[in-house]
C-alpha positions as CSV (number, residue, x, y, z in Angstrom):
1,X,19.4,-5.4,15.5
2,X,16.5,-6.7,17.7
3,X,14.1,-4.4,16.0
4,X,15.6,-4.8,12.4
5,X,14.3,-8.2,12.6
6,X,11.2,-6.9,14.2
7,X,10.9,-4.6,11.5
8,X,11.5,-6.6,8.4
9,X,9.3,-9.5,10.1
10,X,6.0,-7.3,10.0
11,X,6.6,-6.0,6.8
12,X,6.8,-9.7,5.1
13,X,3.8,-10.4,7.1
14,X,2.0,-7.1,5.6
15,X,3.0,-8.4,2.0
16,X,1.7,-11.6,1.9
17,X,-0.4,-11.5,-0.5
18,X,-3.6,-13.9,-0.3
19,X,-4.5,-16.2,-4.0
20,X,-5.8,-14.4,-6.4
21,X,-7.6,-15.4,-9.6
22,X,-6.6,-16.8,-12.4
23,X,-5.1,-13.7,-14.5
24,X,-4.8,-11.0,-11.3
25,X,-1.6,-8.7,-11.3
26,X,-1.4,-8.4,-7.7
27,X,1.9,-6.1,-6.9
28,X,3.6,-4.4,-3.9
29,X,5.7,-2.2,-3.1
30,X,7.5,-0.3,-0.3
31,X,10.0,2.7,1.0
32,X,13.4,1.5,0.4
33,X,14.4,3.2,4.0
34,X,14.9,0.5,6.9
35,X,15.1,3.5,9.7
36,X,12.0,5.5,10.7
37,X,8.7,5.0,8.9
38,X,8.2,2.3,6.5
39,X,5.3,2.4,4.1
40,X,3.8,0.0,1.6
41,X,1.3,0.1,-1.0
42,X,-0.3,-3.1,-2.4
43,X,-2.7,-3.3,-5.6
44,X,-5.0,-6.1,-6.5
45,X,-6.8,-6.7,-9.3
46,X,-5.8,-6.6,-13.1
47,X,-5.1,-4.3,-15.6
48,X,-6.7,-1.1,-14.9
49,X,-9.0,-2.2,-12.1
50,X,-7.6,-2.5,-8.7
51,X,-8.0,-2.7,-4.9
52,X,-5.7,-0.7,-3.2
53,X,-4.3,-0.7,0.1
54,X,-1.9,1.7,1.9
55,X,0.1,0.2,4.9
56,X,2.4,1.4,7.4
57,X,4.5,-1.0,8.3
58,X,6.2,0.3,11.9
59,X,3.9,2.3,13.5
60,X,4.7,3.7,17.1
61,X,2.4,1.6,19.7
62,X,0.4,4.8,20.6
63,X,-1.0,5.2,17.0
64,X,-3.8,3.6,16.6
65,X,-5.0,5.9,13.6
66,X,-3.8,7.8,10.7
67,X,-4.9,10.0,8.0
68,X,-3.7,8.8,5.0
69,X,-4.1,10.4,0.8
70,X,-4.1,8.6,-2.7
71,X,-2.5,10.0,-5.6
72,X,-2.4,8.9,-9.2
73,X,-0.4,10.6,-11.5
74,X,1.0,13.1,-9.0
75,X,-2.9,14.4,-8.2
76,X,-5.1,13.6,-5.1
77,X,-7.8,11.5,-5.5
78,X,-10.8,12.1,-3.2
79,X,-10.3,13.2,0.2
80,X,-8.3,11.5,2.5
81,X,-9.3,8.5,4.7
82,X,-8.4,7.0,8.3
83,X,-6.4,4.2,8.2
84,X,-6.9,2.0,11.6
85,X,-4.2,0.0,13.4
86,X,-4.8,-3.9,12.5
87,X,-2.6,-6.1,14.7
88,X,1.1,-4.2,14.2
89,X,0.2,-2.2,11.5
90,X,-1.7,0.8,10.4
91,X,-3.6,0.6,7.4
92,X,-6.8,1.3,4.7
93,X,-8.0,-0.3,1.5
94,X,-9.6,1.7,-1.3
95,X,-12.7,-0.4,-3.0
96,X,-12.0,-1.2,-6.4
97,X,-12.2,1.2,-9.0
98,X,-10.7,2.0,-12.4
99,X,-7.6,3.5,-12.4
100,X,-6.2,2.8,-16.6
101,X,-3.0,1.2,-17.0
102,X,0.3,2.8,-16.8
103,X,-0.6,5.6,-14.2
104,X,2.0,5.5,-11.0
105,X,-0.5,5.0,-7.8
106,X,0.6,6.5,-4.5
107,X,-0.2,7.1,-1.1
108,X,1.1,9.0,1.9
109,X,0.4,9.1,5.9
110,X,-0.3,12.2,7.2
111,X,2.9,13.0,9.4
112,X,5.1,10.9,7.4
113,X,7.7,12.0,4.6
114,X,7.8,8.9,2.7
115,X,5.6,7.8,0.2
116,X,5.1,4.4,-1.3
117,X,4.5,4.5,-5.1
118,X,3.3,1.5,-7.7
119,X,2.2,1.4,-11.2
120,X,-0.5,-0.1,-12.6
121,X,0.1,-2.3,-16.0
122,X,-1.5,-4.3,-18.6
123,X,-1.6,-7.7,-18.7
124,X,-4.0,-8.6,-20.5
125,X,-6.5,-11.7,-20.8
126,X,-4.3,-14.0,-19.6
127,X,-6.1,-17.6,-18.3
């Protein structure tokens, strides 16, 4: 139970989210599975145009780095990157680049079966 709490304590502290602009569509989102691995995804920016950041969660203490891929749309983008242990977790932001609206954003750790999907949407011009 101990590590539940554990667990569910670093991933609220991965998912806060810092302010954004007026107008951003900052989202998350996570594997649904509460034993083994859990992975997050986060996107920041608006409309098309995001930052995107790939986080595990629960990493073992030993790992200290991962290899980690970004798919849109069921296709790899790029090769993959190394994602570095920050504090409890593991992690690695893309810069920002277009993605369009409406394509379903993923990324997966090397070594791990889950993948934590988002989509992108449009919002608009919203003040």
């Amino acid at each position: 139970m101990k590590r539940l709490l554990s667990a569910a304590a670093m991933l609220a502290a991965a998912l806060v989210v810092p302010n954004a602009a007026p107008a951003a569509a900052d989202t998350s989102a996570c594997t649904h599975h509460w034993s083994g691995p859990q992975v997050c995804i986060r996107m920041q920016g608006r409309n098309g145009w995001n930052n995107i950041t790939a986080i595990w969660v629960n990493p073992p203490t030993s790992v200290k780095r991962r290899s980690v891929r970004l798919f849109l749309d069921g296709a790899q983008l790029g090769p993959a990157h190394t994602a570095r242990r920050v504090g409890h977790t593991v992690s690695y932001a893309w810069p920002a680049f277009e993605q369009d609206t409406d394509v379903k954003v993923c990324v997966r750790f090397a070594g791990i079966n889950r993948v934590a999907c988002d989509r992108t949407k449009y919002i608009g011009n919203r003040p």
